[in-house]
C-alpha positions in Angstrom: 96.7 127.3 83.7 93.9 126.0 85.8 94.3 123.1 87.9 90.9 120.3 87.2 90.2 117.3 88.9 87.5 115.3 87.6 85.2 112.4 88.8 87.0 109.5 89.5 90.8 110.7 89.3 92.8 109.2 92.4 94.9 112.0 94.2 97.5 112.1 96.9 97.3 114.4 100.1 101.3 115.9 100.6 101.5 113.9 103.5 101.7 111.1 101.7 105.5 111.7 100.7 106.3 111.7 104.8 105.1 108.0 104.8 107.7 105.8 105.2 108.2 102.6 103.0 107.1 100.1 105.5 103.6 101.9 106.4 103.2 102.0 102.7 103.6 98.5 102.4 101.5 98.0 105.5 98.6 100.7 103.8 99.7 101.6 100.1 96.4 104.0 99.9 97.2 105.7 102.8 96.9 109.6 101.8 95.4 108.4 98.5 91.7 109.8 97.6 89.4 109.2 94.6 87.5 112.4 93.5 84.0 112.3 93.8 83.6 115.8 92.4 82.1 119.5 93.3 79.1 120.8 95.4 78.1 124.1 96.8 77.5 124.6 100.2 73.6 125.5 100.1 73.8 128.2 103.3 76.8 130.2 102.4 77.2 128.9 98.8 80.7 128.0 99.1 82.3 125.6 96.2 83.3 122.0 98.1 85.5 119.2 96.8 84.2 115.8 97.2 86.1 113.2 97.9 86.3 109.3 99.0 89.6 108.2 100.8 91.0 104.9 100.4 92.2 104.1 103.1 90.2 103.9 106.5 90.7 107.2 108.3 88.8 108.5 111.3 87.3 111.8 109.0 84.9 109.3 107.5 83.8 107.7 110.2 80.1 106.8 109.7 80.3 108.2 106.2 81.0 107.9 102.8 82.6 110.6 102.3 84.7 113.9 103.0 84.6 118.0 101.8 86.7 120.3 101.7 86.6 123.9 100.8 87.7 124.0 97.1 90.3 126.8 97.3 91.6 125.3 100.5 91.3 121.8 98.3 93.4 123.3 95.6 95.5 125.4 97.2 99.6 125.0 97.7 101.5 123.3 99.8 102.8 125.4 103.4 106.2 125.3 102.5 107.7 127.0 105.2 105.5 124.9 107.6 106.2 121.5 105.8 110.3 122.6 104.7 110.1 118.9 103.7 107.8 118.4 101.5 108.2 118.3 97.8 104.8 118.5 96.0 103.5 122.0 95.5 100.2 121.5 95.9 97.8 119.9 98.5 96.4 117.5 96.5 98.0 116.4 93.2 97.3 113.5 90.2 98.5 110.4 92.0 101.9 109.2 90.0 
């Protein structure tokens, strides 16, 4: 099955499950991104995700928004780089 964001879905970044309780209290939207949705690079025509964090974060500094390479976007988790780490994927549905 094909994974599908669409416009306006909130996601979480894996990182997010390394956050401990108290820095969620302090920022509950840290790691947490609302998806803006797809564009296509117009030199090299790569597919990019678009997508708004919630949280102030120094990617978006100055603007609105961030990209990412959608296979990189979609792709899984490093497990044997982050052992810890339950979610599979990068970026999943936020729960």
């Amino acid at each position: 099955m094909e994974r599908k964001f669409n416009k306006g879905d909130i996601v979480q970044h894996f990182k997010r499950e390394k956050m401990t309780e108290e820095q969620l209290k302090e920022e509950p939207n840290l790691y947490l991104y609302e998806i803006i949705g797809t564009a296509r690079h117009t030199e090299n025509k790569e597919e990019l995700m678009i997508y708004k964090p919630l949280y102030t974060t120094e990617c978006t500094n100055g603007v609105d928004f961030a990209a990412r390479p959608l296979e990189m976007f979609m792709s899984e988790v490093d497990h044997e780089k982050y052992p810890e780490i339950n979610q599979k994927y990068r970026f999943e549905l936020k729960k």
